[in-house]
N, C-alpha and C positions, 0 to 999 in steps of 0.2 A: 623161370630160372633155369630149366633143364637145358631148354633150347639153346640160354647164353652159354652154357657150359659145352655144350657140342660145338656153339660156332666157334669157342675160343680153341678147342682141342683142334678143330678143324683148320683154324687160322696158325697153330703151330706146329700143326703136320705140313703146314703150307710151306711153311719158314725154310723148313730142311731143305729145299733144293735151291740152294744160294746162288747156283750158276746162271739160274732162269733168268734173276734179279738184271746181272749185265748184259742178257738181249734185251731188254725193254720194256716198259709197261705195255707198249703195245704186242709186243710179241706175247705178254702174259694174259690181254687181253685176247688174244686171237686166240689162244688156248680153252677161253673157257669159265677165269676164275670166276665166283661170284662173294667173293669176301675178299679184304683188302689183306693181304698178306702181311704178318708179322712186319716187313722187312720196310712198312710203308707207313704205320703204326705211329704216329707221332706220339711224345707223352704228353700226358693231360692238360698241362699249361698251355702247352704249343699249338691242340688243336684248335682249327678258325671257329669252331660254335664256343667256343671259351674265351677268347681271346678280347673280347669286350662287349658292354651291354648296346652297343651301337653299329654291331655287327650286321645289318641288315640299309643300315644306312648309306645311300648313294652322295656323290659329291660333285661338285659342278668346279672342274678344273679352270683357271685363269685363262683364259681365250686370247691366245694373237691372232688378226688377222693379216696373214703375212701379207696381204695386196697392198694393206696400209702403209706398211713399212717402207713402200717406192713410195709414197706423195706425202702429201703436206700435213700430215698426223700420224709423221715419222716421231715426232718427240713425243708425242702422247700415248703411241706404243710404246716406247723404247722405255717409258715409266712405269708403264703395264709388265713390260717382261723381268723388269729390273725387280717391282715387286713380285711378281711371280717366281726370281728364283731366290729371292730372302726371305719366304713367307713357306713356299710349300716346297720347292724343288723341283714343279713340274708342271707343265703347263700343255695349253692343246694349239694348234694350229690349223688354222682353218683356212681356204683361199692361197693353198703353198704353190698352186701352180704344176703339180703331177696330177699326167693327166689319169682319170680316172682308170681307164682299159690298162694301163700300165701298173693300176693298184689290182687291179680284179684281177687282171693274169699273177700274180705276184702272189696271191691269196690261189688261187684254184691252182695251182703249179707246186705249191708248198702242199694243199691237200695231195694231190695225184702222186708227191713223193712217198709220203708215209701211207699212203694205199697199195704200195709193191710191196712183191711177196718178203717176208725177211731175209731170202737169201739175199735180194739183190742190196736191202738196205745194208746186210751185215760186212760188204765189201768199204763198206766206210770207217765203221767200226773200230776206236782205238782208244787205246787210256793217256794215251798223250796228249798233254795238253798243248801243246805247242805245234801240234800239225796244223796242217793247212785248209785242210777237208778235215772233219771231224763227225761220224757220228755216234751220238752217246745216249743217255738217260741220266737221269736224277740232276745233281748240281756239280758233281764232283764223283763216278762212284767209284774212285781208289779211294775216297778219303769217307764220303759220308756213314753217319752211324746208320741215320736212317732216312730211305732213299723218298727223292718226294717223285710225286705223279706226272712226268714231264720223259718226252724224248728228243733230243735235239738234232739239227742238221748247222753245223759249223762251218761257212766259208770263210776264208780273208779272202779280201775283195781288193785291196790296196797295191795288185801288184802290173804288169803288162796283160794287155788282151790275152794274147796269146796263153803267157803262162797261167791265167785264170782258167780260162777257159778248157784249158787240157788238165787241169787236175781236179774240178766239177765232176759231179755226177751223171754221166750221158743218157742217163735215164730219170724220167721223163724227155723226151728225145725234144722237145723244147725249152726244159730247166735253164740251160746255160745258157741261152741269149736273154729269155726272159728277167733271170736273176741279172743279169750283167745289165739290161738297161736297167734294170729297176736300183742296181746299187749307183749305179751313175747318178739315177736323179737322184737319190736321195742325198748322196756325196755332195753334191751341187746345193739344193736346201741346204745342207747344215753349213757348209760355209757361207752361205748367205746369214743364217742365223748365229754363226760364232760371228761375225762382222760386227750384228747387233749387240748380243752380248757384249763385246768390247767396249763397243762406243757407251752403254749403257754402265758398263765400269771406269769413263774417263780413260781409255788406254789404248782406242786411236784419233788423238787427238792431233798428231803430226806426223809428218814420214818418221821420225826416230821409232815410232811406235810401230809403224808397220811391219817389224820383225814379228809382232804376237802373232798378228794375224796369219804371216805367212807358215811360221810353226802348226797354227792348226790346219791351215790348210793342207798341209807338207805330210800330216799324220796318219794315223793308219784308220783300217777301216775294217768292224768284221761283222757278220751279218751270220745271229743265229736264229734259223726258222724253228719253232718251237711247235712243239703234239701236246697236248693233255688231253688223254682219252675221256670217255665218260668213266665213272669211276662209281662204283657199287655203295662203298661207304664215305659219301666225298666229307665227311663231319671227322674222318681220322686223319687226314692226308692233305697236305697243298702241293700244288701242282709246280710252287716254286717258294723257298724258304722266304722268311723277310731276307731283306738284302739290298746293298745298294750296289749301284754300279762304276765299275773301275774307272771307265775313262772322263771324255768331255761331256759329250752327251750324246743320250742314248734316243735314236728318231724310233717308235713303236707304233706296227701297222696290226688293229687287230681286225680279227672276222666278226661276224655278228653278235658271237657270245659273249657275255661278261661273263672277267674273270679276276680284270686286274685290281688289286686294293693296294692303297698307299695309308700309312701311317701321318696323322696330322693333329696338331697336338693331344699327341696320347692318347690315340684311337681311331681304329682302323676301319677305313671308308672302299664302299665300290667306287669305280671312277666309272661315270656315265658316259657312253658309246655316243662319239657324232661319227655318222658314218663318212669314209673318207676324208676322216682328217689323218692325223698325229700325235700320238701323244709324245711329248717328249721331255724325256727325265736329265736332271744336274745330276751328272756324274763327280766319284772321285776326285778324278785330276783339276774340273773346275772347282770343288771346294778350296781344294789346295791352294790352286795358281790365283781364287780371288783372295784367299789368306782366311775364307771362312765367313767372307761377306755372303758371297750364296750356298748353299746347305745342296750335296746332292740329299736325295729322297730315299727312306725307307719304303721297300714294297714288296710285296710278294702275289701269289696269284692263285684264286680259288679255283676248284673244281667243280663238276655236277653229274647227277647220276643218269642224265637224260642226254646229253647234248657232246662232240667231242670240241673240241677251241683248239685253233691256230693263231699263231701272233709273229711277226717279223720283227727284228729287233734288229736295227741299224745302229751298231756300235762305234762311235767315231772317238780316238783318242790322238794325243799325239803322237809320233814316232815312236818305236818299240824301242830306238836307241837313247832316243832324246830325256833328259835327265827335268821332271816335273819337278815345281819352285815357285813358292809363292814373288806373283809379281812384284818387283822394290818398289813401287809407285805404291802399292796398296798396304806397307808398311808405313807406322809411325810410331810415335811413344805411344799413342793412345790405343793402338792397335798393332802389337808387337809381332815380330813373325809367331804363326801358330804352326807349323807344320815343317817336317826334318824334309830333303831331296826322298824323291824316290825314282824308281823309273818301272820298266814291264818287267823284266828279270828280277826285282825285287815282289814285285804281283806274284809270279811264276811261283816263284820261291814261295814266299807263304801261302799259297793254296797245295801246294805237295805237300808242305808239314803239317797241314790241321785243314778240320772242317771249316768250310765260309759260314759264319752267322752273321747274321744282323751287317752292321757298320763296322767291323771288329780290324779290317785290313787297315782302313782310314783311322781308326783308334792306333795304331799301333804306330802312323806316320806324326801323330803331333806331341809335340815339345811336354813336358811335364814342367812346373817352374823350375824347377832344380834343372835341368837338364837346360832352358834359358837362359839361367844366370851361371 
């Protein structure tokens, strides 16, 4: 009992220096700590060894093989993915056609960033959410109470060569061509895969329909490279809150470590590692825009005290201008519209005013009855 009592004094001596918190876990890890600082501390309910009696169990994600998707067991996919985004939210791809060296450079170029010294990481550094290069920690930390184990590297990817290009990172002195093919392909994949999606909701059935498509294709694109160190007491802390994701859908390249857990009915699973695939999560704006026929996914992401994890997450939404709406084809009396417009600048806006929990943005975009009728 003596010992609990010194680590706890220990962990609230730690707390006081609240400035550390906004260089980084890893800048806190280079320092030294050996106890998870107050500031990481989740409460009790929250932490992953609580969180359910099935916490240790892994899950075998709905499998697309994209190769099938070009030949003649195109319909037989496209049933598969259809289930897979009304069932779980998320599903894996396998056979996408990037080539491997363009995923391993993608992965070891993401390490080599977060292995510079902090000064040169701290040139990126900013509480803006809205810049263009961003690098950060936690989920949010102008807003979070309490910060999770995670440091990020922020590009938008959506805009000319050139201007990507010069506002990147010059260091790793190979980063920016590296990341720039790698968003390319991936940009490529997801519009092949929003294609599918469509067809798979009846809504490119004619040229009239082919507006959907071109919208998503037309959309933006951000790519955040993700750290979560090893972590001393990884049973207080996740590396990323539950949470779902804003946009369409979110392409996720990880390394060899698990990390990631997805919520499936009411209880939270590992998602089992196929190397060199994809996983890739129903955002947001597809919940919306199917009217709630497909679910994006709740997820968040463990930690461990051995090993640090990187993941790439290739965020594809529509246009930051373009104003999301559930499609009119997927409205009827039987299924009324669920969800009010929203666009990015409304995203924006509610993550300055409060913490991200859970589903809670998406909660706040759908109709009440009253507000229906």
């Amino acid at each position: 009992m003596t010992g609990l009592i010194v680590a706890e004094n220990k962990r609230e001596d730690d707390s006081s220096s609240g400035s550390q918190y906004q260089k980084g876990v890893k800048h806190l890890c280079e320092n030294g700590i050996t106890i998870v600082p107050n500031k990481y501390v989740l409460p009790l309910p929250e932490r992953p060894i609580n969180a359910t009696s099935e916490e240790g169990n892994h899950i075998q994600l709905p499998i697309i093989n994209f190769a099938q998707l070009q030949g003649p067991d195109r319909q037989q996919v496209l049933n598969t993915l259809s289930k897979a985004c009304e069932e779980y939210g998320i599903f894996q791809v396998i056979n996408h056609g990037i080539p491997i060296n363009v995923i391993s450079s993608m992965i070891d170029v993401s390490k080599e960033f977060f292995e510079l010294p902090y000064d040169e990481r701290e040139k990126y550094m900013t509480s803006d959410l809205s810049a263009p290069v961003r690098y950060g920690t936690s989920f949010n930390q102008t807003k979070d109470g309490v910060f999770c184990w995670r440091d990020f590297l922020k590009l938008v990817c959506n805009s000319s060569t050139s201007d990507i290009l010069a506002c990147w990172p010059s260091s790793p002195v190979d980063l920016r061509q590296l990341v720039f093919t790698y968003s390319k392909q991936t940009k490529s994949l997801f519009d092949m895969l929003m294609k599918a999606i469509l067809e798979s909701l009846g809504l490119v059935e004619n040229e009239n329909e082919d507006h959907f498509l071109q919208q998503f294709q037309d959309g933006s694109q951000l790519m955040f490279i993700n750290f979560f160190p090893s972590c001393p007491e990884p049973e207080l802390t996740l590396g990323m809150p539950p949470h779902s994701d804003y946009g369409s859908l979110t392409l996720v390249l990880q390394d060899e470590v698990e990390g990631l857990q997805i919520q499936h009915q009411g209880n939270w699973f590992t998602v089992k590692q196929i190397p060199n695939s994809f996983v890739v999560n129903v955002g947001d704006h597809l919940e919306i825009f199917s009217n709630g026929r497909y679910k994006s996914v709740l997820h968040r992401v463990l930690v461990n005290s051995t090993r640090s994890r990187i993941s790439v997450a290739s965020l594809h939404s529509l246009s930051f201008e373009t104003v999301v709406q559930p499609a009119p084809k997927l409205i009827n009396e039987s299924n009324p519209r669920r969800y009010k417009d929203t666009d990015f600048a409304a995203f924006l806006k509610y993550l300055s005013s409060c913490e991200s929990k859970k589903k809670n943005f998406l909660e706040s975009r759908k109709f009440t009855s009253i507000e229906r009728n």
